[in-house]
C-alpha positions as CSV (number, residue, x, y, z in Angstrom):
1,X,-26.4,20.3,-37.9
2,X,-27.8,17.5,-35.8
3,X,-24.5,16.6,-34.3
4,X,-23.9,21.0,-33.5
5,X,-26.9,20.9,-31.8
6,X,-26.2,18.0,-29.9
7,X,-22.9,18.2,-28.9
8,X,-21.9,21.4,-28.7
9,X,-24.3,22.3,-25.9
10,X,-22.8,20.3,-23.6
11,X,-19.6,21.4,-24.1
12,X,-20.4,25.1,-24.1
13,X,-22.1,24.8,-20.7
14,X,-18.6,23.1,-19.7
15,X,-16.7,25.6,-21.3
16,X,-18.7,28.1,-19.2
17,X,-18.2,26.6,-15.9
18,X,-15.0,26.6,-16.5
19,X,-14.7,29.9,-17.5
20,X,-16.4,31.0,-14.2
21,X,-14.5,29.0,-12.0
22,X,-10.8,30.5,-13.3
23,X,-12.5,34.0,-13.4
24,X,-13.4,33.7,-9.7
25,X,-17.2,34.2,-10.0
26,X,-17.0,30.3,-8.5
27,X,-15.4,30.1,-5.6
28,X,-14.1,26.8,-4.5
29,X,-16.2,26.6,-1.8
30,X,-19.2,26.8,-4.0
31,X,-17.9,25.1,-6.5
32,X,-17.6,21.8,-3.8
33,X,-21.3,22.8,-2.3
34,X,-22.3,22.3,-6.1
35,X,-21.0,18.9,-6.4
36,X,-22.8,17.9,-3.4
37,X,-25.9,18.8,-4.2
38,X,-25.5,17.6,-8.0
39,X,-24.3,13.9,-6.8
40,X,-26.1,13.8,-3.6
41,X,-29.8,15.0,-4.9
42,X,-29.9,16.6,-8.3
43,X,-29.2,13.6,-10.1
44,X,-30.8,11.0,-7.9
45,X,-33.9,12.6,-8.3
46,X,-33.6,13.1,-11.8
47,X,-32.5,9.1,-12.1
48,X,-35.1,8.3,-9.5
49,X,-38.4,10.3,-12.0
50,X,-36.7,9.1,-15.2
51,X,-36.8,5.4,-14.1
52,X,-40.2,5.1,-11.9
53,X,-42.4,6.9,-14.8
54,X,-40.9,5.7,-17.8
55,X,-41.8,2.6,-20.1
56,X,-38.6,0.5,-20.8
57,X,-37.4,-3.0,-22.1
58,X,-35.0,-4.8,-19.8
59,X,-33.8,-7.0,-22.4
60,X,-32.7,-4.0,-24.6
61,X,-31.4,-2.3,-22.0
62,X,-29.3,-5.6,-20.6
63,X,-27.7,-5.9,-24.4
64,X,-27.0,-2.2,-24.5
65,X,-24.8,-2.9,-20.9
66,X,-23.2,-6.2,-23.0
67,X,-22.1,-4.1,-25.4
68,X,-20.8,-1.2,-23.4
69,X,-19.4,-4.1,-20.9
70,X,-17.3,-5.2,-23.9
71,X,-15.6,-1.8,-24.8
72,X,-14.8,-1.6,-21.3
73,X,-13.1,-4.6,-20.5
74,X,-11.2,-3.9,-24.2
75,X,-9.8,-0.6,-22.5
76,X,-8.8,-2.6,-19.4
77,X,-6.5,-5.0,-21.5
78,X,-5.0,-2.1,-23.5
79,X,-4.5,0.1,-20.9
80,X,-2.1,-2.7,-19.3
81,X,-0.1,-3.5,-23.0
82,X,0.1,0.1,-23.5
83,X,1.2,0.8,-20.4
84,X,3.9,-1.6,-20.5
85,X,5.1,-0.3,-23.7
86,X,5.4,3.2,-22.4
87,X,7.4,1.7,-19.5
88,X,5.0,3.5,-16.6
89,X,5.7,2.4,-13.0
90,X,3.3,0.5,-11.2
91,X,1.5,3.2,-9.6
92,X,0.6,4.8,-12.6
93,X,0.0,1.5,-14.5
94,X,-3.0,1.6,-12.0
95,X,-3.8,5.1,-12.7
96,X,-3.5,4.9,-16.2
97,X,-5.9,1.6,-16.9
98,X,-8.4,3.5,-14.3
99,X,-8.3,6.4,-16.9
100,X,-8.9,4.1,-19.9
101,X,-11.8,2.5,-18.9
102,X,-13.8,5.0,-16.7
103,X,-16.0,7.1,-18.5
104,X,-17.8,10.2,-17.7
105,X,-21.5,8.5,-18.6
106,X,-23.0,10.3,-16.2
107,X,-22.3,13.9,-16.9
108,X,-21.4,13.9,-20.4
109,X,-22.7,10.6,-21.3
110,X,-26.8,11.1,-20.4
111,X,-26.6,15.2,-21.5
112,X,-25.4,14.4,-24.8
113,X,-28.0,11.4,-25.3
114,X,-30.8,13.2,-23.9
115,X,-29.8,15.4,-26.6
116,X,-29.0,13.3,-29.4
117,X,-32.8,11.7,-29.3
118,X,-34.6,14.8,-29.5
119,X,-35.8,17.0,-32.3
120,X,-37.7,14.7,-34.6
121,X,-34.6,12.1,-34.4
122,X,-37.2,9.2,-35.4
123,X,-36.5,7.6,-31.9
124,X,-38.8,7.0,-28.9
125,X,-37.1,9.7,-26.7
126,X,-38.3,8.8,-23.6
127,X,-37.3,4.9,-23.7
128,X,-34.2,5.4,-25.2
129,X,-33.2,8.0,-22.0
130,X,-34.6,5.2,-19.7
131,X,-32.8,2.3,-21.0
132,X,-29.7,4.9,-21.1
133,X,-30.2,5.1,-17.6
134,X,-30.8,1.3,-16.9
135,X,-27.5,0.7,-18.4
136,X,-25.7,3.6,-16.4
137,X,-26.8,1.7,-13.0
138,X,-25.9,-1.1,-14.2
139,X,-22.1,0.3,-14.8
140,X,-22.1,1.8,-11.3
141,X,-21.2,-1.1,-9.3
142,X,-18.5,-2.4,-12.2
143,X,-16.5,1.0,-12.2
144,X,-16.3,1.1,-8.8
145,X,-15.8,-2.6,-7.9
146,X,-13.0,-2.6,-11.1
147,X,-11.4,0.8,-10.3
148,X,-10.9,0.2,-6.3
149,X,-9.2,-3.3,-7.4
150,X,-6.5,-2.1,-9.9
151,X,-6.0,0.7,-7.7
152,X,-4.9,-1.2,-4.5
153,X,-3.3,-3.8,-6.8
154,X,-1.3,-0.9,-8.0
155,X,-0.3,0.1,-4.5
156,X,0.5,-4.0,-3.3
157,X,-2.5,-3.2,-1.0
158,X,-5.2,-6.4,-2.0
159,X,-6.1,-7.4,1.9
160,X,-8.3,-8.7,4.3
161,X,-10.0,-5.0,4.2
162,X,-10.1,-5.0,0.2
163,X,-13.7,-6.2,0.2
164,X,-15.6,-4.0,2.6
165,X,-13.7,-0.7,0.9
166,X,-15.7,-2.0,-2.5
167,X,-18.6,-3.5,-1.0
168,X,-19.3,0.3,1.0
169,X,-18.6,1.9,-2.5
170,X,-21.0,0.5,-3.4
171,X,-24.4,0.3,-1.2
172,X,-23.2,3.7,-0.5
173,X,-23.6,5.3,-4.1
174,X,-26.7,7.3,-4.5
175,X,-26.8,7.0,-8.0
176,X,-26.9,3.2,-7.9
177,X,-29.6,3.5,-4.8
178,X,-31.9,5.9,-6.9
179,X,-31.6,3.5,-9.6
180,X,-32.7,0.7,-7.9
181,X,-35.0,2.2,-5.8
182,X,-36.8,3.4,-9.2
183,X,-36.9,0.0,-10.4
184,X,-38.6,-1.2,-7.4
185,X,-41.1,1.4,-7.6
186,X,-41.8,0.7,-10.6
187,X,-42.9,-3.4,-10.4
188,X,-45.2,-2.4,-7.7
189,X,-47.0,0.6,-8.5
190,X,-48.2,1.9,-11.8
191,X,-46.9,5.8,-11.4
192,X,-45.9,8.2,-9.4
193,X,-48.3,11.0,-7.6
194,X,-48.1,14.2,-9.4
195,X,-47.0,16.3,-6.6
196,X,-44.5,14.0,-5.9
197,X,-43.5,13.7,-10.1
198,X,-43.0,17.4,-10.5
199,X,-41.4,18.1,-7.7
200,X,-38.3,15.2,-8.8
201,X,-39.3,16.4,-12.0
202,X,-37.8,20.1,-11.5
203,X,-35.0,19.3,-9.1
204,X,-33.8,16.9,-11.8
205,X,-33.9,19.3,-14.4
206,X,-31.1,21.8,-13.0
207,X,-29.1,18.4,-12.4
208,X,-27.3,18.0,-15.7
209,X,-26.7,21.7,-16.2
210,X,-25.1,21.9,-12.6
211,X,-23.2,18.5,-12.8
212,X,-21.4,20.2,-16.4
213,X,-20.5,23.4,-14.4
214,X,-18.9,21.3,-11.7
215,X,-16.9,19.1,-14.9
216,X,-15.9,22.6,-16.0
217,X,-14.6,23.4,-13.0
218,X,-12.8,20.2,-12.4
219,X,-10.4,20.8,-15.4
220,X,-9.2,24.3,-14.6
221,X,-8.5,23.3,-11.1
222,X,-5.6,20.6,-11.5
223,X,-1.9,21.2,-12.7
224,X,-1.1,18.6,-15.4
225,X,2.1,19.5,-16.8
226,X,4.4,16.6,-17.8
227,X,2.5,14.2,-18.1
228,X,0.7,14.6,-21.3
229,X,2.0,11.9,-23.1
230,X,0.2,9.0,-21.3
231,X,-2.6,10.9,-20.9
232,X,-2.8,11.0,-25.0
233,X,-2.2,7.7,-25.1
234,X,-5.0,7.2,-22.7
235,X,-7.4,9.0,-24.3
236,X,-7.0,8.0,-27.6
237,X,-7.9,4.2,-26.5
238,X,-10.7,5.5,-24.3
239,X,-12.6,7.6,-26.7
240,X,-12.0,5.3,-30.3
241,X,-10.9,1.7,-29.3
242,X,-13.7,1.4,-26.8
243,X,-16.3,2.8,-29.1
244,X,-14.7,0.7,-31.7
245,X,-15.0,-3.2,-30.1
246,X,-18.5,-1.7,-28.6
247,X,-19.6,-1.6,-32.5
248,X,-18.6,-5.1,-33.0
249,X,-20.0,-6.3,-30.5
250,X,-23.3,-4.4,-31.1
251,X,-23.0,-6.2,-34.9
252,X,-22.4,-9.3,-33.3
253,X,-25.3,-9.3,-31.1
254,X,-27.9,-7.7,-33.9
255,X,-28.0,-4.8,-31.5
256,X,-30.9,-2.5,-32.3
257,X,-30.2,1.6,-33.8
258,X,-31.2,3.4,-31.1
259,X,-29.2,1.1,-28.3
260,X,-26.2,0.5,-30.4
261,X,-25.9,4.5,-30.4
262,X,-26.2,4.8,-26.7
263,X,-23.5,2.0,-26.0
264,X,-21.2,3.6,-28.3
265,X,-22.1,7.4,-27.0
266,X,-21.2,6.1,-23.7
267,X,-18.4,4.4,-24.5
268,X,-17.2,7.9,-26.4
269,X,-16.9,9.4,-23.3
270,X,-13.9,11.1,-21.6
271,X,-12.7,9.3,-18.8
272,X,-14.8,10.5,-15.4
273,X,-14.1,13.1,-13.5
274,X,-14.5,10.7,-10.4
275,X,-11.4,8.9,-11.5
276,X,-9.1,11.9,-10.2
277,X,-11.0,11.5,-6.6
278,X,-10.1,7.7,-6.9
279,X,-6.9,8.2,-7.4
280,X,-6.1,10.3,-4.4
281,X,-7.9,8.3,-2.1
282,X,-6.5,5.0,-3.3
283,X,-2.9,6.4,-3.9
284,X,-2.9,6.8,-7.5
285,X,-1.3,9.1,-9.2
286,X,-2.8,12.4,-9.0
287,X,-1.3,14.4,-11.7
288,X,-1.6,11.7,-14.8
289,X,-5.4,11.3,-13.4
290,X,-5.4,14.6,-13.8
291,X,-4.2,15.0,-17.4
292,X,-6.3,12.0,-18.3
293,X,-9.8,13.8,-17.8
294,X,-8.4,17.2,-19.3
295,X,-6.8,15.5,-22.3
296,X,-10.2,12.8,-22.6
297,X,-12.8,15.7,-22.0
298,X,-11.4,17.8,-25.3
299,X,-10.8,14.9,-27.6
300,X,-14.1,13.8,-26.9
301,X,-15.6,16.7,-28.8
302,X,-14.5,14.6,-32.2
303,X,-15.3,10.7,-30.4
304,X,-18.9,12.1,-29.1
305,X,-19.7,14.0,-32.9
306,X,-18.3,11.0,-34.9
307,X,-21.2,8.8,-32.8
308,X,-23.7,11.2,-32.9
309,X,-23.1,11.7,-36.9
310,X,-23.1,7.8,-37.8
311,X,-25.1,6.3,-36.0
């Protein structure tokens, strides 16, 4: 019952927004308005609250990114054997390893381990959603840094330019800033004013709700046909190999309950949504990118319970 009640509300909510968006009560306009706000101040805000007012361990939250680190650079290598094996050009070589190793931690990832942590689970709730969120900043910079270079490497494009592209992606992202900014915040002052708390407070509660309408969305927009194959064969090493080697490493390390299950609910994930936007701007291909977050997003159901029910 614990694993109903923690995954399926996520995906319902998804379910819903996509439901809306083919159904025309969400336009596309409003639909990109949504994003906006999600990415540009719903989740900062809630990121920003989570991580100035909450009690947290660095060093757990530093192992937890070790471990998720691991399953990541795991997809990276398969992606390119696999990939090689299933004879895919070079472009979508690059689009396929982005695929494998990009996950959706953000709005599948935190949702479902909000969720997970609740309801008598026999875990602090609060420090395991802050050191979730510690290792989700921490991930920012290495998805984008990682994903810009095997895109351009894909497209013969490595220059002079190559560093400023992944250096703006970075100081640019507003989830990293909020992060970091909340960090700050937090070694100099002891909490945050009340007015000032409840207000991030409730704009960061319609963040996660919003950000699952706008995956919803996302995966009733794009035409995938054709390239289901590698998009299987994508998703299959995102949502079990990663989770796998992330396990082994969490033995290795003497990783603790609570953290080893939100390294491995992370590294569960479908690939991100933000992958398909990489790939256009970068020269990817757009179609497999595509297929990859459709295909990732429903298999995911069975990664995301099998986490949820074992550990």
């Amino acid at each position: 019952m614990h694993v109903i009640n923690t995954v399926i509300p996520v995906f319902l909510v998804i379910a819903l927004g996509a439901y809306l968006r083919r159904s025309g009560f969400f336009s596309a306009d409003f639909i990109s308005g949504l994003n906006r706000l999600v990415y540009w101040i719903g989740l900062p805000c809630l990121l920003f609250y989570k991580i100035a007012s909450a009690p947290y361990d660095f060093q757990r939250a530093w192992e937890t990114y070790v471990v998720v680190l691991a399953g990541t650079f795991a997809c990276i290598g398969a992606g390119y054997v696999f990939s090689f094996f299933l004879r895919l050009s070079r472009v979508d070589t690059a689009t396929f390893v982005q695929g494998v190793f990009r996950g959706n931690l953000l709005y599948i990832g935190i949702p479902v381990i909000v969720y997970s942590f609740t309801n008598g689970s026999g875990f602090d709730a609060a420090k395991m959603e802050t050191t979730a969120i510690l290792v989700l900043a921490l991930m920012v910079p290495v998805y984008n840094i990682t994903a810009v270079i095997v895109l351009l490497v894909g497209r013969h494009k490595i220059d002079r330019y190559s560093p400023v592209k992944i250096v703006r992606e970075i100081i640019t992202n507003p989830i990293l800033i909020s992060s970091v900014l909340g960090i700050l915040y937090s070694f100099f002052f002891a909490e945050l004013p009340l007015a000032v708390s409840r207000s991030f407070r409730a704009i960061g509660q319609i963040a996660l709700p919003l950000a699952l309408f706008g995956v919803g969305s996302a995966l009733v927009r794009e035409k995938v046909a054709g390239r289901w194959a590698a998009a299987a064969a994508a998703s299959l090493i995102k949502i079990f190999l990663a989770p796998f080697v992330g396990w082994l490493a969490a033995e290795m390390i003497g990783l603790g309950a609570g953290e080893t299950r939100i390294a491995l609910l992370f590294l569960a994930c479908p690939t991100a949504t933000v992958s398909y936007i990489f790939a256009v701007q970068l020269g990817g291909e757009k179609q497999l990118a595509a297929a990859l977050v459709v295909v990732s997003t429903v298999l995911s159901i069975v990664s995301l319970s099998f986490v949820v029910g074992f550990f």
